[in-house]
VEXDREN-2710 file (C-alpha; in Angstrom, 1 decimal):
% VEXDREN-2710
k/r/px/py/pz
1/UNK/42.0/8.8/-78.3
2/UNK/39.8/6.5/-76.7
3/UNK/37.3/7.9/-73.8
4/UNK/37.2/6.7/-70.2
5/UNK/33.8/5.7/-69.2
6/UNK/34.0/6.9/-65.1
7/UNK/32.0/4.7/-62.2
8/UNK/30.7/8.3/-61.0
9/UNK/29.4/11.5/-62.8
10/UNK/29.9/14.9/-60.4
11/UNK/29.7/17.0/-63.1
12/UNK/27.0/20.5/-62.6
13/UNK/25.3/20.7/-65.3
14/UNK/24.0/24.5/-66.7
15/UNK/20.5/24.0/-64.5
16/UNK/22.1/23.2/-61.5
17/UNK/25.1/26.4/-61.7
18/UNK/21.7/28.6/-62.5
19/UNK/19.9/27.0/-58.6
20/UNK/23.2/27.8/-57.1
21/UNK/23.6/31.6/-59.0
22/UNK/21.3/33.7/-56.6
23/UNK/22.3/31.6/-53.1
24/UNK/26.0/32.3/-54.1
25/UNK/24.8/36.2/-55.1
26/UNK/23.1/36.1/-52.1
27/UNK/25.8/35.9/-49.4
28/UNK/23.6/33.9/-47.6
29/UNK/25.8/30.9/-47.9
30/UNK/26.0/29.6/-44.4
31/UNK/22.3/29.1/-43.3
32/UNK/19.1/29.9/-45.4
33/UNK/15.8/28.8/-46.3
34/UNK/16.7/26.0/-48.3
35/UNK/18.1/23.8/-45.6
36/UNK/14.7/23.4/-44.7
37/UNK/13.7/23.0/-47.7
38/UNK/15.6/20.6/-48.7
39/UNK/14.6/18.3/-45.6
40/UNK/10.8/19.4/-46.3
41/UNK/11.2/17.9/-49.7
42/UNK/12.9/15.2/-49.1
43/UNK/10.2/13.9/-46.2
44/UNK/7.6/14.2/-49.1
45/UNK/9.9/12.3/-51.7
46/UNK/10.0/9.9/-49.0
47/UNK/6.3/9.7/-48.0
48/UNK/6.8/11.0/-44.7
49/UNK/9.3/11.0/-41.9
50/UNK/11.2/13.9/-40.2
51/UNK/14.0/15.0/-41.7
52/UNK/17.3/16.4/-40.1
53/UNK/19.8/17.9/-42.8
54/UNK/23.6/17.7/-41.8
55/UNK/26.8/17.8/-43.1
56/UNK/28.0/14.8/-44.1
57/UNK/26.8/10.9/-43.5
58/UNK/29.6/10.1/-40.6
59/UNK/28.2/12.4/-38.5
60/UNK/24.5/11.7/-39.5
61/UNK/24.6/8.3/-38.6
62/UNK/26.5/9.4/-35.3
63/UNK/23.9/11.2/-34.7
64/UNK/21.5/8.6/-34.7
65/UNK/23.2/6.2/-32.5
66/UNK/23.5/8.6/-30.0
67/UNK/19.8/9.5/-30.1
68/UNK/19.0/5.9/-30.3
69/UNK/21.0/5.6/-26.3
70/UNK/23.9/3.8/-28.0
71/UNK/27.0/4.6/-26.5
72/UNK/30.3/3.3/-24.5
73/UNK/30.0/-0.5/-23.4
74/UNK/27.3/-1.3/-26.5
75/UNK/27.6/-3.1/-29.6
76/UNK/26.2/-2.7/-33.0
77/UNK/26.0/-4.9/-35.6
78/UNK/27.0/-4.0/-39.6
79/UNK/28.7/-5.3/-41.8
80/UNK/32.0/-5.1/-42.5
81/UNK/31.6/-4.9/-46.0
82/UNK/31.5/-1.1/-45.9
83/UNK/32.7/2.4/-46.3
84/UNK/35.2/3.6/-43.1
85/UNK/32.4/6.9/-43.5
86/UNK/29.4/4.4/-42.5
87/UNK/31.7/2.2/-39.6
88/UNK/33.8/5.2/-38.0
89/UNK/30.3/6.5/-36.9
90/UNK/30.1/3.7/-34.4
91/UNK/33.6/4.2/-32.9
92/UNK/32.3/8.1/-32.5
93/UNK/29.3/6.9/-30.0
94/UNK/31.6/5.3/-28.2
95/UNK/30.2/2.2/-29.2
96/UNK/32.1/-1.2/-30.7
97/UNK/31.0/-2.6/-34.1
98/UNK/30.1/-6.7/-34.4
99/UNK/30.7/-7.6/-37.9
100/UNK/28.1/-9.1/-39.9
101/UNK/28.6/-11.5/-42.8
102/UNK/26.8/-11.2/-46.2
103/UNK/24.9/-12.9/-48.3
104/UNK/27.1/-13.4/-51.4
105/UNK/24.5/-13.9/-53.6
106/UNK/22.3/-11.1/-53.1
107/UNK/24.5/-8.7/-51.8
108/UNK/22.8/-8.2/-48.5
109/UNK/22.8/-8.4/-44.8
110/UNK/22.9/-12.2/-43.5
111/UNK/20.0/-12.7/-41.0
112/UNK/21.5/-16.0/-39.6
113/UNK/24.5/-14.4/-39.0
114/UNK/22.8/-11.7/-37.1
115/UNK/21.8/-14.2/-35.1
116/UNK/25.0/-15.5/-34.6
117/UNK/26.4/-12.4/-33.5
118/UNK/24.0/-11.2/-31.1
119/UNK/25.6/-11.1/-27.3
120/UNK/24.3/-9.5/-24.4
121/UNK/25.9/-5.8/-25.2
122/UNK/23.9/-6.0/-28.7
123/UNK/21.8/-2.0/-28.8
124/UNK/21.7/-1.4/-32.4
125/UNK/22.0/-3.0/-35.9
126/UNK/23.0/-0.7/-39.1
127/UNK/21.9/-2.4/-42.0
128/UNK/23.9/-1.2/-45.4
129/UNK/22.0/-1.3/-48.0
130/UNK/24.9/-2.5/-50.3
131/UNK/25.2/-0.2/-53.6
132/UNK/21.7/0.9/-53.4
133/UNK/20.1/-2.8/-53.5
134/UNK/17.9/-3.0/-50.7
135/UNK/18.5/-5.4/-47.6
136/UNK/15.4/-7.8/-46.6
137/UNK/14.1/-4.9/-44.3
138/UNK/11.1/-6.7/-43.3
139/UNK/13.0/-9.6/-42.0
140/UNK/15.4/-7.2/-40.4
141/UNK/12.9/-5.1/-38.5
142/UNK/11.2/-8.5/-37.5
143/UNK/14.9/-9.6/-35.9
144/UNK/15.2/-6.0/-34.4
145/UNK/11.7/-5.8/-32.2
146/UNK/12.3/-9.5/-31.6
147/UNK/15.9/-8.7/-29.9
148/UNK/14.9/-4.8/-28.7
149/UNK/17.5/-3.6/-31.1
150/UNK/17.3/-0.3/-32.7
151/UNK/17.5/-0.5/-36.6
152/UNK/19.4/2.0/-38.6
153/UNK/19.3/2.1/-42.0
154/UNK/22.6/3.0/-43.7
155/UNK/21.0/4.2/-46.8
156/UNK/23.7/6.6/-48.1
157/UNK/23.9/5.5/-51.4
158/UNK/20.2/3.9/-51.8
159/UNK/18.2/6.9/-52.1
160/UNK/14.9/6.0/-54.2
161/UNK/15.2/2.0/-53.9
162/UNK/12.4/0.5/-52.3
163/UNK/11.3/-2.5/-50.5
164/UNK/8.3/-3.9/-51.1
165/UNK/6.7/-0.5/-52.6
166/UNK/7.9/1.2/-50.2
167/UNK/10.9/3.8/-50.1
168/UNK/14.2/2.8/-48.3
169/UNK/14.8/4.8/-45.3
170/UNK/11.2/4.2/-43.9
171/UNK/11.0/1.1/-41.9
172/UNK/14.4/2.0/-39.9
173/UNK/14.0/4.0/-36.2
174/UNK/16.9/6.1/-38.1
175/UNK/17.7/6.3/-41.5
176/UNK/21.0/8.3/-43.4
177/UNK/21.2/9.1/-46.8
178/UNK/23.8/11.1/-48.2
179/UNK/24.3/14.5/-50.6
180/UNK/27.7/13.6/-51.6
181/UNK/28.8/14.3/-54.7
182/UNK/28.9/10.6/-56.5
183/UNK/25.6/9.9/-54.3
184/UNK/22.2/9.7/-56.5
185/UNK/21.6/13.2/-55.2
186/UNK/24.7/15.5/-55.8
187/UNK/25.1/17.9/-52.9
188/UNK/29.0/18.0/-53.3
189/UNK/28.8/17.2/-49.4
190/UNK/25.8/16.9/-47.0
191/UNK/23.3/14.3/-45.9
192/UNK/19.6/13.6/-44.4
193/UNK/18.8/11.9/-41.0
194/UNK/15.6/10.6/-40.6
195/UNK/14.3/10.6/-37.5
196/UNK/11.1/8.4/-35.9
197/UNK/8.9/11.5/-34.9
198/UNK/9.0/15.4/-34.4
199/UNK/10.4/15.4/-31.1
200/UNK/13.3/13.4/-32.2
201/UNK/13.9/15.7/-35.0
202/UNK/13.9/18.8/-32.9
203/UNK/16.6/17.4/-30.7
204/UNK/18.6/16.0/-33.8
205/UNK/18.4/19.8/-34.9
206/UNK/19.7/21.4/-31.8
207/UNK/22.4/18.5/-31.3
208/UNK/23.8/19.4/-35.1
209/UNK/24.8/22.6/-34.1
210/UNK/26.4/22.1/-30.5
211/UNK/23.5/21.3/-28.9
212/UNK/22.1/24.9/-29.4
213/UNK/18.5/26.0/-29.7
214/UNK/18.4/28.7/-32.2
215/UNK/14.3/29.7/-31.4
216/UNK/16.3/31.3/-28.1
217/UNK/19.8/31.2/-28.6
218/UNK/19.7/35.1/-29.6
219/UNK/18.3/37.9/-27.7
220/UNK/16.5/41.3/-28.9
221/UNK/20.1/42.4/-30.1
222/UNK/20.9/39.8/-32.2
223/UNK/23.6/38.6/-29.5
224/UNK/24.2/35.3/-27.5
225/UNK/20.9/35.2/-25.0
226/UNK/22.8/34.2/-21.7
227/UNK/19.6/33.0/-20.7
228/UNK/19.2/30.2/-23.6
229/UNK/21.0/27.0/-21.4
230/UNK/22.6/24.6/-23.6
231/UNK/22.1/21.1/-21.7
232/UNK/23.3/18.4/-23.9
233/UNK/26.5/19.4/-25.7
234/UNK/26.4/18.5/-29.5
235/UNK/28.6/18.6/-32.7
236/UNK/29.2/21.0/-36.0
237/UNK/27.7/19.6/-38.4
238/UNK/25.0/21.9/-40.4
239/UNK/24.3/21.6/-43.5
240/UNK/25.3/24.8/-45.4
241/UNK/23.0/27.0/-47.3
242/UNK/24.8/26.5/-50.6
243/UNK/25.0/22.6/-50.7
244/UNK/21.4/22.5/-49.6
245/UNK/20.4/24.4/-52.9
246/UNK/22.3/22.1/-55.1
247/UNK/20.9/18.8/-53.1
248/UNK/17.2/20.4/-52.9
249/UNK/17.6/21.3/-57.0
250/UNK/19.2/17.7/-57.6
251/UNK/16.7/15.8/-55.6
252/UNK/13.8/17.4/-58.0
253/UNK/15.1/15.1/-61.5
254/UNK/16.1/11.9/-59.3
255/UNK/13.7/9.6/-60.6
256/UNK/13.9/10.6/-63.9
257/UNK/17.9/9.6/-63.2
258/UNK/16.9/6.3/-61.5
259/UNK/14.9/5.6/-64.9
260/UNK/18.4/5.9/-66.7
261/UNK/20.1/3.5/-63.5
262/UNK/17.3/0.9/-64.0
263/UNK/17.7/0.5/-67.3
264/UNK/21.6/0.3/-67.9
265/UNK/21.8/-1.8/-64.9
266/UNK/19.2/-4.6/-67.0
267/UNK/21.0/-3.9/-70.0
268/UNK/24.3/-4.9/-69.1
269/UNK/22.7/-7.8/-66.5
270/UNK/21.3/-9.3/-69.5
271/UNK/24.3/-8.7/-72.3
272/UNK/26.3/-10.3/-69.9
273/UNK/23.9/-13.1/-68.6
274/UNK/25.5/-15.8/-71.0
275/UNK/29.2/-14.7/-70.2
276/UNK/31.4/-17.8/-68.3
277/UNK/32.7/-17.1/-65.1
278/UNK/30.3/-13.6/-64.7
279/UNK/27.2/-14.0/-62.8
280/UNK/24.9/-11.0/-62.0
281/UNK/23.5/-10.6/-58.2
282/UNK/20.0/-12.2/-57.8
283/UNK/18.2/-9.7/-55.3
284/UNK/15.0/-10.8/-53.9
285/UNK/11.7/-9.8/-56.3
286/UNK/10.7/-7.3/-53.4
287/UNK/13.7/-5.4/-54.1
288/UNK/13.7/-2.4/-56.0
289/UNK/17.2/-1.2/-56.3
290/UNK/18.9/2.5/-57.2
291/UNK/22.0/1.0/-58.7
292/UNK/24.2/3.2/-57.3
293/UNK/26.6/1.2/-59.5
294/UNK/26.3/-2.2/-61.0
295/UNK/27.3/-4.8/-59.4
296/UNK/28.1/-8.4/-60.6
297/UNK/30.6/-11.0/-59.3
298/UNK/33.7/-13.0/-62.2
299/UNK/35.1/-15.6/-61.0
300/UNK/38.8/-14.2/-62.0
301/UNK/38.1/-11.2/-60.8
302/UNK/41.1/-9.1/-60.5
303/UNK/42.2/-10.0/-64.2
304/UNK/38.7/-8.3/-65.2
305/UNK/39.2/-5.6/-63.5
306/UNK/42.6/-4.5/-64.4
307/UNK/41.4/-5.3/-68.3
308/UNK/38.3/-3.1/-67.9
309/UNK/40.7/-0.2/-66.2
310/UNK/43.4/-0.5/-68.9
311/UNK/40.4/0.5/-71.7
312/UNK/39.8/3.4/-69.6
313/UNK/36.3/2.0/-68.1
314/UNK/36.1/2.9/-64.6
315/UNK/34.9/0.0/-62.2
316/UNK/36.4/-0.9/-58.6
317/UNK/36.0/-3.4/-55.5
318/UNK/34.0/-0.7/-53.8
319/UNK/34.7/-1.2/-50.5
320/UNK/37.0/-3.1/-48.3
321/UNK/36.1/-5.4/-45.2
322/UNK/36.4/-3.0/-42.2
323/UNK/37.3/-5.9/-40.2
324/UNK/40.7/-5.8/-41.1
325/UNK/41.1/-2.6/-39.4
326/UNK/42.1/-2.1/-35.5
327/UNK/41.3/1.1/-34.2
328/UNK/37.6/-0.2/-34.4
329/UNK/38.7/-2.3/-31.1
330/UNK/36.6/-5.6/-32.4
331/UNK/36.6/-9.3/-32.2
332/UNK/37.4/-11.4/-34.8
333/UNK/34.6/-13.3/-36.2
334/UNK/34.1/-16.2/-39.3
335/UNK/33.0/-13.9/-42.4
336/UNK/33.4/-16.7/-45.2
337/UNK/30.3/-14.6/-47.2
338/UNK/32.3/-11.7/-47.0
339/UNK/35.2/-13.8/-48.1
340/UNK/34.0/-14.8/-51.2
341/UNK/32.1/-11.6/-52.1
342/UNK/35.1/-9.2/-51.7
343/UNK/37.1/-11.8/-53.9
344/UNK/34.6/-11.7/-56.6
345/UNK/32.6/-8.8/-56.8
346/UNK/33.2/-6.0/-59.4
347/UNK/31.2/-2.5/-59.7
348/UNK/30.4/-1.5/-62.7
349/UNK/29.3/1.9/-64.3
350/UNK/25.1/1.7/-65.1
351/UNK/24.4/5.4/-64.0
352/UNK/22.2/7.8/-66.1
353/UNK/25.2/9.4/-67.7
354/UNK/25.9/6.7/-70.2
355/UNK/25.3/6.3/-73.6
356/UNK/24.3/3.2/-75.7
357/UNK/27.8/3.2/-77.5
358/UNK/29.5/3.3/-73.7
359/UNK/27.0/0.1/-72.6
360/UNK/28.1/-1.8/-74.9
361/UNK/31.9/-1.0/-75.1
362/UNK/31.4/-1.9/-71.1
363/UNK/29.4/-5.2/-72.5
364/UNK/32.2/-6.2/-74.6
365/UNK/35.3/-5.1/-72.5
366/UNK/33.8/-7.7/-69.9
367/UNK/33.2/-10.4/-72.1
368/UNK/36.6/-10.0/-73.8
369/UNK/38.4/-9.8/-70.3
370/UNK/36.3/-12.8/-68.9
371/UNK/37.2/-14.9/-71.6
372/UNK/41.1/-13.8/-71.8
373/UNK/41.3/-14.9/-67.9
374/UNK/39.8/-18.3/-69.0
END
């Protein structure tokens, strides 16, 4: 019987049930000392930056509109190329999302088309970071101080791709990245908001627990202090002790995993460079990326795709175009990049989990389909 070769790996391995064994022992499973831990570590992974830990993305990048002063009556652009878990965050601040097109070639944010969509209402621009390849974030940040836009950087699955040397999620006034379980950092659930300075922070703290602050929330007793006020109301979204262990355990072997990414994701880009009707994506030499998956674009497709699928290798569209969707309450706009890249584009597996035997079985299963759609 053949294998399937998945698009994810959320398997625990033996090192990561042994992190878990004494939090779970513990009892201590709701809050503990490795939540801030976790975001202590991650600020130093990152070079610096404050870091907030929550519970998932959705409300992470929530959180960062709101503290950004985005709410009813603004717009934000991002692109509809996207995860509903990135977009729905912008409906939740009460703002309205402008969809962006993309660059088809290079996977990334179009900077013209920025342009094109700015209007008077414009607060805030979320830039995805498609897949883990970075956006052109100099360019970007250039386009948000020239417009007074905040820039957030939707960096869920990009954790460890840089830009120009420098980590993604550090040239952003926000930044998300999440601890989900297919994310390069397993958490099962969970994610990191990076906030602009201390103060921030503090407030992004309070605000992730209903707006509480915990230094007086309890008197001498251990009960509710009547006297702590609670002046800006916020949401539930902690991150719990036991996810925080995993994430803080995980985040200690991610480059050695991005190693592994790196080098499946060349493999494959140059098995397949001579393969009609495939074509790799050709991201900017400043670009660094964490390969979340692979991603190339076939000209036929969907044939590829259900060929690769019926040999039990895992690959998928990713997302689909949020634009389609009404509850988000937007415009129309002319997305012919996103057009053409949705039709195309195929992820592939590439992540640290593979063998050579499954590289090339995913090698071949491409170049037999492509040819076969011919």
């Amino acid at each position: 019987m053949v294998t399937s070769i998945p698009l994810f790996d959320c398997r625990l391995d033996a090192s990561d049930l042994a992190a878990l064994e004494p939090v779970l022992a513990s009892g201590q499973l709701a809050a503990g000392p490795n939540v801030a831990g976790l975001e202590q570590d991650l600020a130093a992974y990152l070079g610096g930056g404050h870091v907030v830990a929550l519970g998932d993305m959705t409300h992470a990048l929530t959180l960062a509109l709101q503290l950004a002063g985005i709410g009813p009556g603004d717009e934000v652009l991002t692109l509809a190329y996207n995860c509903l878990s990135s977009n729905t965050a912008i409906t939740h601040a009460g703002a309205v999302p402008v969809w962006v097109d993309i660059d088809p070639e290079q996977a990334v944010m179009s900077l013209a088309d920025c342009e094109a969509a700015l209007t008077p209402k414009t607060r805030a621009l979320i830039v995805y970071h498609v897949a883990g390849y970075p956006a052109p974030l100099d360019a970007l940040r250039a386009f948000c101080d020239a417009h007074h836009l905040a820039l957030i950087e939707d960096a869920n699955n990009a954790l460890g791709a840089r830009w120009n040397g420098r980590p993604v999620g550090r040239m952003g006034d926000f930044a998300v990245f999440s601890f989900y379980a297919n994310r390069q950092v397993n958490g099962i659930e969970g994610a990191a908001l990076v906030c602009p300075d201390e103060a921030t922070a503090r407030e992004a703290q309070r605000l992730r627990r209903f707006g509480i602050d915990m230094s007086t929330f309890r008197d001498r007793f251990g009960e509710i202090n009547p006297a702590s006020d609670v002046p800006r109301i916020g949401m539930s979204s902690p991150l719990n002790h036991v996810n925080a262990t995993l994430a803080r355990h995980r985040l200690q072997s991610l480059d050695e995993r991005l190693t592994c990414n790196r080098s499946h994701a060349a493999w494959l880009d140059q098995a397949l460079a001579d393969v009609d009707g495939i074509r790799g994506i050709g991201w900017s030499d400043s670009a660094d990326p964490a390969f979340w998956v692979g991603l190339i674009r076939c000209a036929r497709r969907d044939q590829v795709l259900t060929a690769l699928k019926q040999q039990g290798i895992h690959c998928s569209r990713l997302h689909h175009p949020n634009d389609g969707y009404t509850g988000f309450g937007s415009l129309p706009r002319d997305l012919p990049g996103t057009r053409s890249f949705i039709s195309e584009v195929l992820a592939l597996p590439c992540g640290w989990w593979l063998c050579a035997r499954d590289l090339n079985r995913i090698a071949d299963a491409v170049r037999d389909a492509a040819r076969l759609a011919d």
